[in-house]
C-alpha positions in Angstrom: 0.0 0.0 0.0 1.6 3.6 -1.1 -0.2 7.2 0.2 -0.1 9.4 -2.8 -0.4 12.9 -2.1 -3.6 15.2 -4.1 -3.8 18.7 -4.9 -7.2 20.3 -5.8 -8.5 23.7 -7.6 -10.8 26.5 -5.9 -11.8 29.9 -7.6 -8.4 29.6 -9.3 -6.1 27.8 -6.5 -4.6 25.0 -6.5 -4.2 23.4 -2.4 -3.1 20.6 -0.6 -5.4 17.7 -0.7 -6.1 14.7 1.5 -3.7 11.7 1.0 -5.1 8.9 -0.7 -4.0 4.8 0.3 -3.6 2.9 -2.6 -2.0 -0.1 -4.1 -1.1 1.6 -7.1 -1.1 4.5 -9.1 -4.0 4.0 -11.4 -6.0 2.9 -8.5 -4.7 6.4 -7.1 -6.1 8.0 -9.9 -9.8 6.3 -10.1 -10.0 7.5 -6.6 -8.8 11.0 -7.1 -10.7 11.5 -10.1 -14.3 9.9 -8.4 -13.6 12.9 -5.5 -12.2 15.8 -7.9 -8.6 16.0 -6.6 -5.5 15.3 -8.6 -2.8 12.6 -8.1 0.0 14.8 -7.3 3.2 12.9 -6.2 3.6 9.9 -3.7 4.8 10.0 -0.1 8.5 8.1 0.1 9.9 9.4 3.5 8.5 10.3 6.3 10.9 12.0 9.1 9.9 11.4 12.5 12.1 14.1 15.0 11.8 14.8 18.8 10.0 17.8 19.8 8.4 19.1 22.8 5.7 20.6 24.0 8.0 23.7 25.5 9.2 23.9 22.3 6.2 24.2 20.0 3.5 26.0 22.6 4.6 29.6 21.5 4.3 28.5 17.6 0.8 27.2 19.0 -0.7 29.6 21.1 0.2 32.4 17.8 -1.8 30.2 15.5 -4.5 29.7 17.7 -5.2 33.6 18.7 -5.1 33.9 14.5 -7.6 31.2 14.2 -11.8 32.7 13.7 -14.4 31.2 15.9 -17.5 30.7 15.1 -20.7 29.7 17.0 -22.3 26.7 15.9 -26.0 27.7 16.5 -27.2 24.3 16.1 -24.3 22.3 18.3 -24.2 24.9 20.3 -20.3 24.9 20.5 -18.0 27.1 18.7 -15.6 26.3 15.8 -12.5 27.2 14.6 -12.1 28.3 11.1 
């Protein structure tokens, strides 16, 4: 099983897509192409490193105060866009 990466269009841009499993790359593609997304490349590496929470929580707590909330009205919780 491989995990090929997607891209897919809106109003003109091109993002990031979700990561398809599949056992090959036309298989890949039939998927893609069912959901509208493009087969983009496949995943070969993936880097695991140490980190900790010290080190990250200033990188979080910035994205987090940029993030918009929303309230749900129908869950009544509130959502981050």
């Amino acid at each position: 099983m491989r995990i090929f990466l997607t891209t897919y269009e809106e109003d003109g841009v091109e993002y990031a897509g979700p990561n398809i499993h599949a056992l090959s790359w036309k298989m890949a593609r039939q998927l893609a192409e069912f959901h509208g997304l493009t087969v983009s490349g496949i995943l070969t590496d993936v880097v695991e490193e140490e980190v900790s929470f010290d080190d990250i929580v200033d990188d979080l707590q910035m994205a987090f105060t940029l993030q918009d909330f929303f309230y749900d009205v129908d869950t009544q919780y509130k959502t981050i866009h």
